[in-house]
C-alpha positions in Angstrom: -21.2 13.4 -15.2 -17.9 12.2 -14.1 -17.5 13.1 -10.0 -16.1 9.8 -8.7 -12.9 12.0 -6.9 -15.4 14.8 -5.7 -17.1 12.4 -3.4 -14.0 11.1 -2.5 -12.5 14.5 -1.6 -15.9 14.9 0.2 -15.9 11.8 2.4 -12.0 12.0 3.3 -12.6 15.6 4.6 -15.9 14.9 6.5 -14.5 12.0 7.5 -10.9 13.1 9.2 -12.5 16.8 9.8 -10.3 18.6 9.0 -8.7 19.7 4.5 -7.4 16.7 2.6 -3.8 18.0 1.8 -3.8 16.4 -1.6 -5.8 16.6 -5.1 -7.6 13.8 -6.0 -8.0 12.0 -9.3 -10.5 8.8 -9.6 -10.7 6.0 -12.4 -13.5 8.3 -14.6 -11.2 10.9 -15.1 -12.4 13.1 -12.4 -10.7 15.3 -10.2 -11.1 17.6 -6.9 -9.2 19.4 -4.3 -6.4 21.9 -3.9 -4.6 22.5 -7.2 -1.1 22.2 -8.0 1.0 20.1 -6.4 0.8 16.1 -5.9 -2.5 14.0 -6.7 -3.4 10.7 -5.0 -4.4 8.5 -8.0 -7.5 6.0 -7.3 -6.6 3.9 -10.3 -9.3 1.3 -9.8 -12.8 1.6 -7.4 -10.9 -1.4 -5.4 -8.5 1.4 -3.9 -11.6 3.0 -2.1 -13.2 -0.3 -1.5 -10.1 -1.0 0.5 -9.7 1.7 2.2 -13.4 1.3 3.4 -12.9 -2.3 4.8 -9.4 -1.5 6.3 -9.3 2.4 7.2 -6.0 3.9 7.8 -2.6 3.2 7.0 -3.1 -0.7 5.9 -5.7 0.2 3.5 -3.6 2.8 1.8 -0.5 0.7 1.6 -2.4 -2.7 0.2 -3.8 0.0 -2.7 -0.6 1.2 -3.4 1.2 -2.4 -3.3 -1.3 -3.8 -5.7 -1.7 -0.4 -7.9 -4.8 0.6 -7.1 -3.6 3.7 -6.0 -0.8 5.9 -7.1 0.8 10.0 -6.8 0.9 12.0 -9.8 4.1 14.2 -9.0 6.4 14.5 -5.7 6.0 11.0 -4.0 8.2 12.7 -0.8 5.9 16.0 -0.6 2.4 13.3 -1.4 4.2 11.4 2.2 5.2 14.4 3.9 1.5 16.0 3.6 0.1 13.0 4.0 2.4 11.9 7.6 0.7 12.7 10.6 -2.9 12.6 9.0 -3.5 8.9 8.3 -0.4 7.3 10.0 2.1 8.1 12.3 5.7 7.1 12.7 6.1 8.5 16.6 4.6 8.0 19.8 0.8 8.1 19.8 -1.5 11.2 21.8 -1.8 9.1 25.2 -5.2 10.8 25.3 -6.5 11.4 21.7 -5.0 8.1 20.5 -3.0 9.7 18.0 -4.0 10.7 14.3 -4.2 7.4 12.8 -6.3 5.4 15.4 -8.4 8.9 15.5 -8.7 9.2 11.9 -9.0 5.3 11.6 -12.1 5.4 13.7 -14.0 8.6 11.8 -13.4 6.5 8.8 -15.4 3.3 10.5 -17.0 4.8 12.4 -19.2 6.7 9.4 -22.2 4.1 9.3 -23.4 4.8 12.8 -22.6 8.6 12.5 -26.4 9.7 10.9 -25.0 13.2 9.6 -22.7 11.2 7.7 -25.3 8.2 6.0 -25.2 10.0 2.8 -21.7 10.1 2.5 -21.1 6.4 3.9 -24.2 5.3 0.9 -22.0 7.1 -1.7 -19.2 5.3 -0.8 -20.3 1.9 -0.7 -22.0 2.8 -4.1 -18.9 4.2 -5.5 -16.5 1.0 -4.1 -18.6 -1.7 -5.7 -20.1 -4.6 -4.2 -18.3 -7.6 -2.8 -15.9 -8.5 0.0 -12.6 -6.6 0.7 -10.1 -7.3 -1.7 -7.7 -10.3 -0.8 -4.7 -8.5 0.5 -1.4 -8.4 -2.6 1.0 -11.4 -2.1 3.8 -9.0 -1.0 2.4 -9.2 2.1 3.2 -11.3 5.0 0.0 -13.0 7.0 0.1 -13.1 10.3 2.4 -15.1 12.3 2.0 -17.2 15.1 4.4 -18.5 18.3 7.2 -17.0 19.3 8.9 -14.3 17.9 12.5 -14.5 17.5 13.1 -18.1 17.5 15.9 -19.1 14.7 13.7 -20.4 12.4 11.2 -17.4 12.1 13.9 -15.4 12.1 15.2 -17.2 9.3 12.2 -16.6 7.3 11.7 -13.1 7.9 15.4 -12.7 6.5 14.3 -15.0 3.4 10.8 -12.6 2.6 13.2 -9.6 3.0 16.2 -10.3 1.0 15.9 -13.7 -1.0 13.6 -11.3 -3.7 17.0 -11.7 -6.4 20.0 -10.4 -6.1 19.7 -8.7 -9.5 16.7 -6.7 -7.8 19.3 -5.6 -5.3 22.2 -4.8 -7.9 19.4 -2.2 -9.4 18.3 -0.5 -6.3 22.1 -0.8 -4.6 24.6 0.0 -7.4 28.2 -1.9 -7.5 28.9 -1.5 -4.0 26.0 -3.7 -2.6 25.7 -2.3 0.3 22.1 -2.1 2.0 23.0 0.4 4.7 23.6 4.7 5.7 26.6 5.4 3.7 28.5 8.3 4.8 28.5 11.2 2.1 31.7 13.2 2.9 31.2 15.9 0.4 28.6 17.3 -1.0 29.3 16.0 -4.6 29.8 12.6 -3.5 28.7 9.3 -5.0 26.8 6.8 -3.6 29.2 4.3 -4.2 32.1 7.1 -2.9 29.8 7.1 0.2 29.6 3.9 0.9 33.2 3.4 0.3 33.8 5.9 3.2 31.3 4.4 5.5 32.8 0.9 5.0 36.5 2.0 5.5 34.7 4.5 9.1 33.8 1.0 10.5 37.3 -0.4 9.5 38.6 2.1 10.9 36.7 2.5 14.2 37.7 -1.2 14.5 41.3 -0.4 14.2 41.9 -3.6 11.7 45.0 -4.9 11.5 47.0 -6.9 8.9 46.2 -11.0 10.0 43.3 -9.9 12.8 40.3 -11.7 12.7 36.9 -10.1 11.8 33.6 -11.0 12.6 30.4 -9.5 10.4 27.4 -9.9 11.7 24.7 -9.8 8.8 27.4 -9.7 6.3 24.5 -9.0 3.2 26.2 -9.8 0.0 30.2 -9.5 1.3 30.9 -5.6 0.8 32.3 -5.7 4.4 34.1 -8.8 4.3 35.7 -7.9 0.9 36.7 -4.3 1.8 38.3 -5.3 5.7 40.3 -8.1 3.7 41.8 -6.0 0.9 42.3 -2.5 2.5 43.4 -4.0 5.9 44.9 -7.7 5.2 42.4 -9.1 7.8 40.9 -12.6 8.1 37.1 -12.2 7.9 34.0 -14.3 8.5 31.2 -13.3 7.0 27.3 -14.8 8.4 23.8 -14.1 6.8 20.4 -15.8 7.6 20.1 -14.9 3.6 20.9 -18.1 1.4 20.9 -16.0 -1.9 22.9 -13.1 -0.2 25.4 -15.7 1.0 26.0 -17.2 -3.0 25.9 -13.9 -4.4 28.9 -13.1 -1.2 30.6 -16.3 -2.0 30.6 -15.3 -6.0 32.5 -12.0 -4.8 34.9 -13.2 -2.5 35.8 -15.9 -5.4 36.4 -13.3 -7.9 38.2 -11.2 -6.2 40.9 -13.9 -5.3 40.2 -13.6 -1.6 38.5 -17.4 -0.8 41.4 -18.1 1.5 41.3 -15.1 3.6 37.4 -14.4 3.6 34.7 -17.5 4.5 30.2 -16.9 4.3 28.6 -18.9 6.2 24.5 -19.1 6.2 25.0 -19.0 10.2 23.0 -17.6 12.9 24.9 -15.3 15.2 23.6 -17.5 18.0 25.5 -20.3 16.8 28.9 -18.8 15.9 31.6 -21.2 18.3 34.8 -20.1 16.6 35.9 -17.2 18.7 37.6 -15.6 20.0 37.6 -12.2 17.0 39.8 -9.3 17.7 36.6 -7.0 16.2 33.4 -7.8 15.1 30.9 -5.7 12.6 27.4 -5.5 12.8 25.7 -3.1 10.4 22.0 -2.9 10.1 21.7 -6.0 11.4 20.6 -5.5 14.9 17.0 -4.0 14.2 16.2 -7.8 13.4 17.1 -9.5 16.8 14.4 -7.9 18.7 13.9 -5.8 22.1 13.7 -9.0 24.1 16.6 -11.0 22.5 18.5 -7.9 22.6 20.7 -8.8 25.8 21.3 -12.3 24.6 23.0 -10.8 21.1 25.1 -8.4 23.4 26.5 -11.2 25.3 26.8 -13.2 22.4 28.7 -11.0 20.4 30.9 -9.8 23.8 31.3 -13.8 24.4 33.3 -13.9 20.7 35.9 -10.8 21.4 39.1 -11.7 23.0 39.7 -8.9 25.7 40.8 -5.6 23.9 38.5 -6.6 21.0 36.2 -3.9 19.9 32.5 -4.2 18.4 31.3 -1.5 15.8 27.4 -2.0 15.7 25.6 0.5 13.4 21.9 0.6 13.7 18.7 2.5 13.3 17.0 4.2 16.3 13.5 5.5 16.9 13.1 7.7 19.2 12.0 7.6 22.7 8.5 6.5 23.9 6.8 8.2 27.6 5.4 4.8 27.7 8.0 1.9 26.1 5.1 -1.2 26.9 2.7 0.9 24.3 5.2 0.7 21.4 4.2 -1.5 18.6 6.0 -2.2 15.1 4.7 -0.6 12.0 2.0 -2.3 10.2 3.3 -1.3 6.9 6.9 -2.0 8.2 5.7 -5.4 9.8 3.7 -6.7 7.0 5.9 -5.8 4.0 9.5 -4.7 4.7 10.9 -6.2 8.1 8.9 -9.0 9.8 9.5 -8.9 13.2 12.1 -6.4 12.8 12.1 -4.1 15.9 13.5 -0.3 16.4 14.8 0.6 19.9 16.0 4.1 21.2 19.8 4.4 21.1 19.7 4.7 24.7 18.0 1.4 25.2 20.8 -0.3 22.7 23.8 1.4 24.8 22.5 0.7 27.7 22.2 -3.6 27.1 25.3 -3.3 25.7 26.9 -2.0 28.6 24.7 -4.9 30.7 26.5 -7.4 28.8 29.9 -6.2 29.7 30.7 -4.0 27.0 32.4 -0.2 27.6 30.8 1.9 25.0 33.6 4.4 23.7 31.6 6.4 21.2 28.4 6.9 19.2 28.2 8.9 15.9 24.8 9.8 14.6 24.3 9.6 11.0 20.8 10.5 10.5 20.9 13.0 7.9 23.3 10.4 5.9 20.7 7.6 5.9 18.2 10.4 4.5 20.2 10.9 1.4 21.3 7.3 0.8 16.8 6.4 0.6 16.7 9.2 -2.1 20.1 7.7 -4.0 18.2 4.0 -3.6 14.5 5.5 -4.4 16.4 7.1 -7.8 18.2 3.9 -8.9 15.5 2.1 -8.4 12.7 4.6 -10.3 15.6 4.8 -12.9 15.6 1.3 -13.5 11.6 0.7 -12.9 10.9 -2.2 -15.8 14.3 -4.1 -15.2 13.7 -4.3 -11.0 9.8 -5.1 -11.7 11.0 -7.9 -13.8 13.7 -9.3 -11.3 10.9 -9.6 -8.7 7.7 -8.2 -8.7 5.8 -4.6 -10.0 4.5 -5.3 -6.1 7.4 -6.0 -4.7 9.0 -2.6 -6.5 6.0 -0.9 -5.1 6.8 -1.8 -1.6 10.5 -0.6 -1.8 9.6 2.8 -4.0 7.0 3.1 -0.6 9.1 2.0 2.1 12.1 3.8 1.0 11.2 7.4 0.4 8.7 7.5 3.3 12.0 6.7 5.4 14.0 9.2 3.8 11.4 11.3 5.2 11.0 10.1 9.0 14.9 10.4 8.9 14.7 14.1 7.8 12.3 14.8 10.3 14.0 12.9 13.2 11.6 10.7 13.9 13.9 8.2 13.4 17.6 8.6 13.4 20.8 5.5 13.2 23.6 5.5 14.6 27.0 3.4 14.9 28.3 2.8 18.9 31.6 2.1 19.4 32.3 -0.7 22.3 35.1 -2.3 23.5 35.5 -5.9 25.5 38.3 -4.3 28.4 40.4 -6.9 29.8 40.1 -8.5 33.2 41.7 -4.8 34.7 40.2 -2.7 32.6 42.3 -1.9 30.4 41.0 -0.8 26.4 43.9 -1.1 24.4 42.3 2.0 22.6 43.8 5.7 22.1 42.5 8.3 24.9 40.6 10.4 22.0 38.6 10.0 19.1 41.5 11.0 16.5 43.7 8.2 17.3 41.3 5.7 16.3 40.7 7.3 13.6 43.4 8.1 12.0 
């Protein structure tokens, strides 16, 4: 008789002690747990077999990267239920260890446990002989020296972003724009939103006809393009990305604009041509590090001629008791963001300030970002076969993952992004801004 996902609802309850949130359905046909709802799909006996060799939140994600395991229904309810049980996106219990390491542990732990030899027998049975599965080539191995450096951070850009620019076009729409767009009404677009988030910056910035702009991570030009033709600046684009920066180049050519706009593949460490009157950076900090963060500030302060303002827009997490403890997502680490790091927005203030900045303002956009994921998480599940094609059914996995469980940790606030306004005063102190928040923005 077919009972493959009763012994798997079995184990995963004895094993984190506490109800499995989810119905289960295993390759025989089988299923067992609460009805209605979501159901985690073990497509293949490899799923549990990973699970068993790597418990946790690595073992789920390499099954769902390499389809052994899927969600029959509400992907974002399947997360939510699932959050907090087998991973955790905040600050871990200083004395339980927190739910995943806990839960993590039960699950390894099950061979030396003798109530639970049975269960730990039938699961080996039911996973098939053999060593772990080798983990999907979406994945990044571990890397070695020092993090940071140019050239690793050069290929952490590359696994990240040179995946084809058609696979972005799918997920992104026509604006190309791979950050929070700012959804003024509630019947907005997503390319209306990001149209309004690009002219905020442009704004904040106060851009002026012949100024020169600076965009820091310019991803495939939207910034460049918009500052150029709504505000007459001069604007230099750089990208660690060498397909980003043809796609960018391709843009700027077709829209008549090569003389006024130039994409460089630069990194911002080696930008000379100063001094900018305001300079953009927009989701491009969480990739410089906690320890590097300081020399970007300078850097970036370094470029503006006195009176020159910096917009950076970032993602935050929030706050740790203990800062040393904090370590990057595996999930997030592995697949999405090598080496990409999130930092409170009190942390990214305050090196800002060290570096000689006066922050003016900071405008959290949380609940924007949230909607943005689902808009990206519905292009791209509207457009499965065509952005499997441009790049990989794995790689399509990854985003369809990485994307609606951040929609999630943005609705719940565990993480939140937001854009700081900062200013380079001149040798008295003077701004050369408005006294309140409605002159620079009108």
């Amino acid at each position: 008789m077919a009972d493959a996902a009763h012994r798997i609802f079995e184990l995963a309850e004895h094993a984190l002690s506490r109800p499995f949130p989810l119905r289960v359905r295993a390759w025989d046909g089988s299923e067992a747990g609460p009805p209605g709802g979501p159901v985690l799909v073990f497509r293949r006996r490899r799923a549990l077999r990973r699970l068993l060799w790597r418990p946790g939140e690595l073992g789920l994600v390499r099954s769902w990267v390499a389809g052994d395991l899927a969600v029959d229904g509400d992907l974002y309810l399947a997360l939510d239920r699932l959050s907090g049980l087998l991973w955790e996106r905040g600050e871990p219990d200083p004395v339980a260890g927190g739910a995943a390491v806990r839960n993590a542990r039960r699950l390894a732990g099950l061979v030396r446990d003798p109530g639970s030899y049975r269960l730990a027998r039938e699961a080996l049975a039911l996973a098939g002989p053999g060593l772990p599965p080798a983990p999907p080539p979406e994945e990044v191995r571990r890397r070695t020296g020092i993090a940071h450096t140019k050239r690793r951070d050069q290929a952490a850009i590359a696994h990240h972003y040179d995946v084809g620019n058609d696979f972005y076009a799918l997920l992104l729409g026509p604006s190309m724009v791979y950050s929070c767009a700012v959804w003024p009404e509630q019947d907005t677009t997503l390319e209306e939103a990001q149209y309004a988030k690009l002219d905020l910056v442009c704004r904040k910035l106060s851009l002026r006809e012949g100024q020169r702009l600076l965009d820091v991570g310019c991803g495939w030009g939207s910034m460049v393009l918009h500052a150029a033709e709504h505000y007459g600046v001069r604007a230099t684009g750089i990208t660690l990305s060498v397909e980003q920066a043809a796609f960018a180049r391709k843009r700027v050519a077709e829209a008549g604009l090569t003389s006024r706009i130039d994409i460089r593949v630069q990194d911002y460490r080696d930008v000379a041509d100063g001094p900018y009157d305001a300079i953009s950076s927009i989701g491009m900090a969480e990739h410089v590090g906690t320890d590097r963060y300081l020399e970007y500030a300078r850097t970036l302060y370094a470029l503006l001629r006195p009176g020159g303002r910096l917009l950076n827009h970032q993602i935050a997490r929030r706050p740790w008791r203990d800062e040393e403890a904090y370590r990057v997502d595996e999930f997030i680490d592995r697949y999405v963001f090598p080496d990409g790091e999130l930092a409170p927005v009190g942390l990214t203030v305050a090196r800002l300030e060290d570096a000689g900045f006066e922050v003016r303002d900071v405008e959290a956009l949380r609940e924007h970002y949230a909607r943005t994921l689902r808009a990206w998480v519905n292009n791209l599940e509207a457009h499965w076969d065509e952005a499997a094609r441009a790049t990989s059914v794995g790689r399509a996995r990854v985003w369809q993952l990485y994307m609606a469980a951040s929609a999630l940790s943005f609705e719940r606030n565990r993480i939140g992004v937001n854009q700081v306004l900062a200013v380079r005063t001149d040798a008295g102190g003077a701004s050369d801004m408005p006294p309140t928040r409605g002159g620079w923005l009108s």
